[in-house]
C-alpha positions in Angstrom: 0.0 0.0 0.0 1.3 3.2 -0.9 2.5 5.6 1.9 0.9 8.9 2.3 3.4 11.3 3.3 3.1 14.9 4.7 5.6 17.6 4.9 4.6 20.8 6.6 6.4 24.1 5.4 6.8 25.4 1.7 10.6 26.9 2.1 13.6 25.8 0.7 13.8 22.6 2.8 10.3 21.5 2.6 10.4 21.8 -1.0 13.6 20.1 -1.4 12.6 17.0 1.0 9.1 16.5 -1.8 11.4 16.4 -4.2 13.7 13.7 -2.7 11.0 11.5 -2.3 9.2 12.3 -5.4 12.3 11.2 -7.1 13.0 8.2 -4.9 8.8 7.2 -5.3 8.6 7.0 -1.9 4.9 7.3 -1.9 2.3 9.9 -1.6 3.1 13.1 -1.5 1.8 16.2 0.1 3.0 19.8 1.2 0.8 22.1 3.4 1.9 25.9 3.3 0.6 28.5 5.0 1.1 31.4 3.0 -0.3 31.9 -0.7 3.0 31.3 -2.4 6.4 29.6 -1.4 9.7 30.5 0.2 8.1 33.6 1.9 10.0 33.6 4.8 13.6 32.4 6.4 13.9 31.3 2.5 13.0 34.3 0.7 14.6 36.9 3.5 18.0 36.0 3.9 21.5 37.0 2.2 21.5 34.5 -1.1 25.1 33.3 0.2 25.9 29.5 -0.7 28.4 28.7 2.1 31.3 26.7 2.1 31.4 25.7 5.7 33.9 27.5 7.0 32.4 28.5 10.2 30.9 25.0 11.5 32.5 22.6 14.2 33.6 19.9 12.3 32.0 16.3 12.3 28.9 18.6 13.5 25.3 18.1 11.3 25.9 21.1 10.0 29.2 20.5 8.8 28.6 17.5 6.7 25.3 18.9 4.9 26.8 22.2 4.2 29.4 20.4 2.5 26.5 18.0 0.2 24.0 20.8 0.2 26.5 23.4 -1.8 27.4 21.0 -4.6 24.0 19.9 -4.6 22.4 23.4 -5.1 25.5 23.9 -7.3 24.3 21.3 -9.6 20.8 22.1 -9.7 21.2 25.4 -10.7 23.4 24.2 -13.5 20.5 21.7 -14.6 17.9 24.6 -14.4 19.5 27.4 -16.2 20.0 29.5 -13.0 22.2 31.6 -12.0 24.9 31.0 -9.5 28.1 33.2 -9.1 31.1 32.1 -7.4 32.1 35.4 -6.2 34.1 34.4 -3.2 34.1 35.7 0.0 36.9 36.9 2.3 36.8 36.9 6.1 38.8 39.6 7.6 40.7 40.1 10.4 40.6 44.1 10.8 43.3 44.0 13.6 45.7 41.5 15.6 43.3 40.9 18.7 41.5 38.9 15.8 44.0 36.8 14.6 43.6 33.9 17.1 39.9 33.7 16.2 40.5 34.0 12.6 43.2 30.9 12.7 40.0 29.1 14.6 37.9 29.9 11.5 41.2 28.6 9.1 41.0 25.7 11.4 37.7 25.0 11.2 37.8 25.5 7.4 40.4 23.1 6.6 39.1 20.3 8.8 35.4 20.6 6.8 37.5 20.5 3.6 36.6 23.9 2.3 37.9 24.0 -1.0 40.9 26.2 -2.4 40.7 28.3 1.2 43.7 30.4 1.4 45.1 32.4 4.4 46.2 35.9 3.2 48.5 37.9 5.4 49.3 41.8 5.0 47.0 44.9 3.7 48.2 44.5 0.3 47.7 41.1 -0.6 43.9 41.7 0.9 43.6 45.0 -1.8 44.2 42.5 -4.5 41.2 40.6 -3.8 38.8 43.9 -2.8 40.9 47.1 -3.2 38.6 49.0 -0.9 38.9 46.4 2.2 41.2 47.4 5.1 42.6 44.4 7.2 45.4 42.4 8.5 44.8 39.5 7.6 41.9 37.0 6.3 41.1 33.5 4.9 39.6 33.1 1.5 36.8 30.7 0.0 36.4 31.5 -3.7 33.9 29.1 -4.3 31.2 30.4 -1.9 28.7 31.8 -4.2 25.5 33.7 -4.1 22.0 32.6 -5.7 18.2 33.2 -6.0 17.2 31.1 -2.9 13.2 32.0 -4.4 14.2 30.6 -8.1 15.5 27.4 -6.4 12.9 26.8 -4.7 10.3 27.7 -7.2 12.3 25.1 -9.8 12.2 22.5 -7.2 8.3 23.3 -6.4 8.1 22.7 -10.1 9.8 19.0 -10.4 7.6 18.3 -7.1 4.2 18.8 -9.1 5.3 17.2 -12.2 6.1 14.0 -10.3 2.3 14.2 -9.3 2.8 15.5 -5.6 0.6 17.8 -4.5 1.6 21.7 -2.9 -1.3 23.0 -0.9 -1.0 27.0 0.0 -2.8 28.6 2.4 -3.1 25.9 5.0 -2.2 26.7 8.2 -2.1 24.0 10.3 -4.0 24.7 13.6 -3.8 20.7 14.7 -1.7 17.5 14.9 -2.5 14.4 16.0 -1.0 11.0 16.7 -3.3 8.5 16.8 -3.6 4.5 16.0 -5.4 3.7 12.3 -5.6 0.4 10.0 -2.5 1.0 9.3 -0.6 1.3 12.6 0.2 5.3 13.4 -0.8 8.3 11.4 -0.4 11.6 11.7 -4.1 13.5 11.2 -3.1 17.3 10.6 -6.1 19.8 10.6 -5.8 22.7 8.3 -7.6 25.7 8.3 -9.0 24.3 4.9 -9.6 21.0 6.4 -8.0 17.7 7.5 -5.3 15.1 6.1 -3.9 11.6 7.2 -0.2 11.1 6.5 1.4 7.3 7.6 4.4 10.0 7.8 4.7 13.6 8.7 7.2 15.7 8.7 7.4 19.2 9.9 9.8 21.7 8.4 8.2 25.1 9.7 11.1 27.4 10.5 9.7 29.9 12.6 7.0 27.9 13.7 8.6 24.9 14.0 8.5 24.7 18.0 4.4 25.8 17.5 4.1 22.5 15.7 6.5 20.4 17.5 4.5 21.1 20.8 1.1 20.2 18.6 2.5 16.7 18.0 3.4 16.3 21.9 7.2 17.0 21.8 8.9 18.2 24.3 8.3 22.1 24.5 12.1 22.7 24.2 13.7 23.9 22.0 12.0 27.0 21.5 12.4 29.3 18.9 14.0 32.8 20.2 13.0 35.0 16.8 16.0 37.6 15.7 15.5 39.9 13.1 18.5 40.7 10.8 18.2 44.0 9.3 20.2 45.1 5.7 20.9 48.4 4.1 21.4 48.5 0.2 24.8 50.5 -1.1 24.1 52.7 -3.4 24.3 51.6 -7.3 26.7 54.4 -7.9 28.7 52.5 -4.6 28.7 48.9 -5.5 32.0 48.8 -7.2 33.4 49.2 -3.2 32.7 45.4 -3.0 33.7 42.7 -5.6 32.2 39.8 -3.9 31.7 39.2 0.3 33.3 40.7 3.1 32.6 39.0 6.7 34.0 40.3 10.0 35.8 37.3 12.0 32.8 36.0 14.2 32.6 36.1 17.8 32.4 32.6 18.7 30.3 33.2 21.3 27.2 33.6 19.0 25.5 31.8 16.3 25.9 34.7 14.1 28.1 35.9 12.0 28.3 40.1 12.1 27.5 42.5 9.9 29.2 41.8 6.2 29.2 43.0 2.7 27.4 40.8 -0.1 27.2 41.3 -3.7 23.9 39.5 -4.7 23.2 37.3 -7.7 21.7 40.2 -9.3 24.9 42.4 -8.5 23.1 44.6 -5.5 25.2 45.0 -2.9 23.6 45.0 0.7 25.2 45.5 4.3 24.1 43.1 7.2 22.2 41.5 8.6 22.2 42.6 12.2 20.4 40.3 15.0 18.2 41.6 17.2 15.4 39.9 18.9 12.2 40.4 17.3 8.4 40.8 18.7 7.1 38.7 16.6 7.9 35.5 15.1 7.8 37.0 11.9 8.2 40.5 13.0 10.0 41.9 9.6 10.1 45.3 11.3 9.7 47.1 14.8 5.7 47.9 14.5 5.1 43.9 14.2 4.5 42.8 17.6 2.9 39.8 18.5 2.4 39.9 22.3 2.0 36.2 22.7 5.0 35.5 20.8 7.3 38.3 23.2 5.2 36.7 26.6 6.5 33.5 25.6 9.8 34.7 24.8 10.1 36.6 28.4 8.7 33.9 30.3 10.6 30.9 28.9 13.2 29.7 31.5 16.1 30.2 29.0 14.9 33.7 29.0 17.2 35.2 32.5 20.3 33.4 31.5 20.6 34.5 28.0 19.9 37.8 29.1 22.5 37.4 31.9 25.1 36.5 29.7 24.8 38.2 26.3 23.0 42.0 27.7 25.9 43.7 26.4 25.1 42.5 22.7 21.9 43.0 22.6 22.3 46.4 23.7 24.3 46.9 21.1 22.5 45.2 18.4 19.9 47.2 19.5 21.9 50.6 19.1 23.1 49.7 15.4 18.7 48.7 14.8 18.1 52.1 15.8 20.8 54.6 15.4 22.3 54.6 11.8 25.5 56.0 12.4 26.3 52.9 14.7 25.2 50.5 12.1 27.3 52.6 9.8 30.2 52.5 11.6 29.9 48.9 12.0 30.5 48.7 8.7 32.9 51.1 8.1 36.1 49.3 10.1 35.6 47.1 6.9 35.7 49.6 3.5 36.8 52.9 4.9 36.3 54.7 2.0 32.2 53.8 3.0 30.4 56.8 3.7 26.8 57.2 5.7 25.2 58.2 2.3 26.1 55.1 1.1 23.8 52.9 3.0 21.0 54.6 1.0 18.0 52.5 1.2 16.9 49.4 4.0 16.2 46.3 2.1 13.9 43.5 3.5 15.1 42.5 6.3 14.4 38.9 7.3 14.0 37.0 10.7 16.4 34.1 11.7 14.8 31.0 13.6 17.0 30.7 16.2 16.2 27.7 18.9 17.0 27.8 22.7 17.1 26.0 25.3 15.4 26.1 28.8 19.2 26.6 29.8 19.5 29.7 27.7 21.8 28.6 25.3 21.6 29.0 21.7 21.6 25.6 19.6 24.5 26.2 17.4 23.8 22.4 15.1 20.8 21.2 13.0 18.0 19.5 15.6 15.7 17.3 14.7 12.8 15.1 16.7 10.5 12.1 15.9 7.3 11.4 17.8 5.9 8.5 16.3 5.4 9.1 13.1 6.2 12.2 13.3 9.9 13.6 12.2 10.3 17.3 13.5 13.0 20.0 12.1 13.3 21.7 14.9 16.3 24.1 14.2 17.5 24.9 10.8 18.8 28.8 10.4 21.4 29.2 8.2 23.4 27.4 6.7 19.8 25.4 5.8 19.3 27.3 2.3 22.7 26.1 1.3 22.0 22.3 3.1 18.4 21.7 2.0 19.0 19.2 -0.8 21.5 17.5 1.9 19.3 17.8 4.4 16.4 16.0 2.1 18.3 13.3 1.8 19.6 12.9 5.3 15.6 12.7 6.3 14.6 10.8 3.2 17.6 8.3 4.1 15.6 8.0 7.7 18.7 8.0 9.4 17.4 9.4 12.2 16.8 8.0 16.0 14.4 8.8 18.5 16.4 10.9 20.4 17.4 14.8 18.8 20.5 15.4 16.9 21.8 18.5 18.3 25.2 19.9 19.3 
């Protein structure tokens, strides 16, 4: 008997999981999106960047389906005709009180096999790659690339339906339940368009994704903490100040990675993102506030020891959100030749699903869960856009336990 299979969540790695099991006619297939058109959120609202894994503890999840995921979306995008630019991205060291955290990043490069990464010492050799950067020293990954992360999915969305899987928008899922039927577990999902049985359900729902999880009768933890990243556009008379990406050595303290220079597929170049906690779980700017999402935020127990340890960056976060000039010169210890004019327009900005714990800590891997029949994605932020086809596969392979793969 053929399996019915569900998959909650029409972004990049929903889309990509129908399509590996599409291809591998692993039965039934249906996705169930809330919005009225796909990769609207964590998908459509990020920086386009296909990473190369330099940043990711190695042997983590992340690590190994960052390393699939980029020749996989490589590929793809090769097949369909769309574009992808290997314009290469330099991580820069603006002084020597970065260095030790910058041979960390080398380290950690290296040992995910990164490929063609370089260490570049001295101003000059750094002007040769972007003449307008100002540094000491920095590692280079030419083959990290940028993309359309909304063409991807759409071409994948695309291969889903002609395999005969079905992509249902506008169903919110208000209800999951795991119950016994003829043929042993099932997932029943109600929708506010109606109801569906799956034999197999899984939930890829970004910012909702703890929402859902607690639905099926997982563990409340981990919660998503919601953090908006805000960008500002350079000026197209200003572009030429970036050739490809410039990141800041991050503080690995956080699961971010500072605010950086990217030129897009389309040859914009934006500034950011920032991370500061939003009201809302999709709160794309300050006047969204969702006062059961901040409650829940507040009164989650991971909420006084985050706070106890990381205050001092979320004040300033908070102060670059705000306060242009301290965004600005942010920025500027990177190009500076940048002036404030140049940030002339905000783009979208976007909000990062960032899970927690009742500890306070940020999960820095991939998570996922099973209850019954039921396989949860329970934290997936970046790199995911560049991992989803790996990440497809790792679920499709059903290589998972019962316990959670986290860090």
């Amino acid at each position: 008997m053929t399996e019915r299979i569900g998959i909650v969540g029409g972004g990049i790695v929903g889309i990509a999981l129908a399509r590996e099991l599409t291809a591998r006619g692993a039965g039934d297939v249906t996705v169930l999106e809330k919005e009225r058109r796909l990769a609207l959120h964590q998908t459509g609202r990020n920086s386009g960047v296909v990473h190369a894994g330099l940043y990711y503890q190695p042997g983590s999840l992340k690590a190994r389906l960052c390393a699939e995921g980029r020749i996989g979306i490589r590929d793809f995008c090769a097949e369909k005709g769309l574009p992808y630019r290997e314009v290469g991205k330099l991580v820069v060291a603006v002084d020597e009180t970065e260095l030790p955290a910058l041979a960390e990043i080398e380290r950690r490069s290296l040992a995910n096999g990164v490929p063609d990464l370089r260490r570049i010492d001295g101003a000059d050799p750094l002007r040769e790659l972007e003449p307008h950067v100002s540094g000491v020293a920095a590692v280079h990954s030419p083959h990290t690339a940028v993309v359309d992360y909304v063409a991807i999915t759409e071409a994948m969305a695309q291969d889903v339906r002609t395999a005969g899987a079905q992509i249902l928008l506008g169903q919110t899922v208000v209800g999951i339940d795991v119950s016994d039927g003829q043929r042993g577990q099932v997932a029943r999902v109600t929708t506010t368009n109606g109801e569906h049985e799956f034999d197999r359900l899984i939930v890829c729902a970004g910012l909702q994704s703890d929402v859902l999880a607690t639905l099926a009768g997982a563990d409340p933890s981990p919660k998503i903490l919601p953090f908006r990243g805000e960008y500002w556009a350079l000026s197209s008379n200003r572009t030429d100040l970036v050739r490809g990406m410039i990141y800041p050595v991050p503080d690995p303290r956080f699961p971010f990675l500072g605010v950086h220079f990217t030129r897009g597929v389309y040859d914009d170049v934006h500034v950011g993102p920032n991370a500061v906690p939003a009201l809302a779980r999709e709160g794309y700017r300050w006047s969204k506030v969702s006062a059961k999402d901040t409650w829940q935020s507040l009164t989650w127990p991971g909420a006084r020891p985050l706070f106890k340890q990381h205050w001092r960056m979320g004040i300033d976060e908070l102060g670059g959100s705000l306060i242009k000039n301290v965004y600005y010169r942010r920025a500027r210890r990177f190009i500076p030749e940048l002036r404030m004019s140049d940030l002339a327009t905000r783009s979208p900005a976007g909000v990062r699903a960032q899970a927690w714990g009742r500890d306070g800590a940020l999960l820095d891997d991939f998570a996922i869960d099973r209850v019954g029949p039921v396989t949860l994605v329970r934290n997936a932020p970046s790199p995911a856009a560049t991992s989803s086809m790996a990440i497809a596969r790792y679920l499709a392979d059903n290589r998972l336990a019962d316990d959670r793969h986290a860090a």
